[in-house]
C-alpha positions in Angstrom: -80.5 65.5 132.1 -76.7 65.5 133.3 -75.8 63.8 130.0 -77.9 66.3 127.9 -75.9 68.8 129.6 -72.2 67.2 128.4 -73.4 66.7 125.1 -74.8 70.4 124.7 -71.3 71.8 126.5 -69.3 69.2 123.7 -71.2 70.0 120.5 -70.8 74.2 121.3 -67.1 73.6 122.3 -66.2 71.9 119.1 -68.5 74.7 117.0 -66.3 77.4 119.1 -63.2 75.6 117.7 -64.4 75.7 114.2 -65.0 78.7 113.9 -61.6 79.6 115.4 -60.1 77.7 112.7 -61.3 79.9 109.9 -60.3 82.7 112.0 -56.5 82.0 111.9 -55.9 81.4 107.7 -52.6 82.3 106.7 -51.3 84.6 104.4 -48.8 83.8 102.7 -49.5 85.0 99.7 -48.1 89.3 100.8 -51.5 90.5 100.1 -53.1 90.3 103.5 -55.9 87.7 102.1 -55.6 84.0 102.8 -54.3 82.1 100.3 -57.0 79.6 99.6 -57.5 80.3 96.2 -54.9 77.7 95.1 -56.5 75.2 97.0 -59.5 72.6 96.1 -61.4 71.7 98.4 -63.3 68.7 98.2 -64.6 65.1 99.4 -62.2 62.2 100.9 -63.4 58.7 102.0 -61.4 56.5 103.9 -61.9 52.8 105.0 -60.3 51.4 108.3 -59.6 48.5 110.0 -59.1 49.5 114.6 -57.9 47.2 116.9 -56.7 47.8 120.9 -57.1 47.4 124.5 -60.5 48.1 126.3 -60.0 50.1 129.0 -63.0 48.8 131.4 -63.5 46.1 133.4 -66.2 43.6 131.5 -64.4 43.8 127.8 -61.0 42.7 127.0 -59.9 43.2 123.4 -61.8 46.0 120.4 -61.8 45.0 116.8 -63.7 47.3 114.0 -63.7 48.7 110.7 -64.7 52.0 109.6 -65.7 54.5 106.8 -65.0 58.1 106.9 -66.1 60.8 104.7 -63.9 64.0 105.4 -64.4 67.3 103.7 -61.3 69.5 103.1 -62.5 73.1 104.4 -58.7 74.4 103.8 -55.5 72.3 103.1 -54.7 72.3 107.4 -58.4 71.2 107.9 -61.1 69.1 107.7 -64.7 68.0 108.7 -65.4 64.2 109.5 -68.3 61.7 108.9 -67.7 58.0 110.5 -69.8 54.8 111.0 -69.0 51.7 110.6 -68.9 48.8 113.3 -67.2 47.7 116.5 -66.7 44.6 118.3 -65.7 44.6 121.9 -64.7 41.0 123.2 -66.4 40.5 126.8 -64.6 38.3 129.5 -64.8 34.7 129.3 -67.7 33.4 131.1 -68.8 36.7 133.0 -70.0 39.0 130.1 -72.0 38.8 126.6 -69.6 40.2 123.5 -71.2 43.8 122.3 -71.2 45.2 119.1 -71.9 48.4 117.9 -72.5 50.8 115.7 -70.2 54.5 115.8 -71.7 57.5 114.3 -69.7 60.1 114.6 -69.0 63.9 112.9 -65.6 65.5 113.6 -62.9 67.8 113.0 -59.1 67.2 111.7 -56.6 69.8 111.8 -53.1 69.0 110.7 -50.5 70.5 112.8 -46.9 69.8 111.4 -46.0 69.2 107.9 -49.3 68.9 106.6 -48.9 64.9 107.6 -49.6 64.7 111.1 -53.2 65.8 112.4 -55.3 65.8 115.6 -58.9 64.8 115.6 -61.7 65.2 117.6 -65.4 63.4 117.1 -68.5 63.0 118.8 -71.4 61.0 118.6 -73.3 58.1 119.5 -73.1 54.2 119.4 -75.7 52.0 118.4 -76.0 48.4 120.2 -76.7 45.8 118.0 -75.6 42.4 119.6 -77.0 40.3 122.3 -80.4 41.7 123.4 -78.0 44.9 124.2 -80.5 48.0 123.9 -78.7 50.6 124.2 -77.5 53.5 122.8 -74.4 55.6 124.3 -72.4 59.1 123.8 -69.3 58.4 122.2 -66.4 61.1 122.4 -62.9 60.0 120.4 -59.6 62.4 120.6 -56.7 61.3 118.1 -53.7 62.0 116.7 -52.2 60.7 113.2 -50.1 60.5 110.1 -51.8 61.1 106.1 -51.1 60.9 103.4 -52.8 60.6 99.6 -54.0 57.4 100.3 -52.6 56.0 103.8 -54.1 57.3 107.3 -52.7 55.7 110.5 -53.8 57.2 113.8 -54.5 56.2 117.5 -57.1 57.3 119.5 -58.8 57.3 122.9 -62.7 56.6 122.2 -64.7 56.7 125.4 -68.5 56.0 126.0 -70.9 57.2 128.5 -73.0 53.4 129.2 -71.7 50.7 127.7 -68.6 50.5 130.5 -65.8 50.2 128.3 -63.5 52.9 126.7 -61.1 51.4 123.9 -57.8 52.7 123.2 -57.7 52.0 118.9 -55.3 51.9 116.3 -56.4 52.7 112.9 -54.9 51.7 109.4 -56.9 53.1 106.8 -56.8 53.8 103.0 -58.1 56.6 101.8 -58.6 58.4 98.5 -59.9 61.8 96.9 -63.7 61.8 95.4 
């Protein structure tokens, strides 16, 4: 009930921060409206490779690729789709390997330069190795660089049951639908 709790307090932070978002469009167009006429909004998908550290004590080393789908609500932010799968390497001789499967939904705001972004997602991971049956909340904070077609980030992605947190870095290419 405690994790149905988090998850509930998560999910209505991160619509509260949406919807601040839209609140703070620029003008800079002198007219007092934003200027988003100009811009097109639209579809992205990306495909990444992660690699890093786990941060628990029964997993060493994290390996995955990814696919994102990002919408561009303005040209300083975006909503994001991600699955793909994860590997986390157990220690020698005292645990099993797991693999999973991410799906998350997010949101990216670039901050400086239109290039450099934070991003936020939340989720769930889907055990699909070794008898594992299990399925956890996954939270992942991030920052990064983008561009037309390159996205490199790091990020902290930490789960609820599966006793490992991974710190990741992501090269990705991406490219406009």
């Amino acid at each position: 009930m405690k994790q149905l709790m988090n998850v509930k307090g998560l999910m209505l932070s991160a619509l509260c921060f949406l919807g601040a978002g839209s609140a703070f469009a620029q003008d800079i167009t002198g007219t007092g409206e934003p200027a988003l006429d100009n811009y097109e909004q639209g579809f992205r998908l990306g495909f990444g490779l992660n690699a890093g550290p786990a941060t628990g004590d029964y997993f060493n080393f994290v390996l995955g690729g990814d696919v994102r789908l990002q919408y561009d609500l303005t040209q300083k932010t975006s909503l994001t789709l991600t699955t793909g799968y994860t590997h986390l390497f157990g220690e020698e001789d005292y645990i099993d390997d797991l693999g999973y499967i991410p799906v998350k939904a997010g949101f990216k705001a670039f901050v400086w330069e239109n290039s450099f972004y934070v991003l936020g997602e939340v989720g769930a991971g889907f055990a699909v190795t070794n008898d594992y049956d299990e399925t956890t909340f996954l939270w992942s904070p991030g920052v990064g660089y983008a561009n037309d077609v390159i996205d490199i980030s790091v990020r902290y992605e930490g789960m609820n049951d599966f006793n490992a947190d991974q710190i990741a870095l992501r090269l990705a290419y991406g490219f406009r639908l």
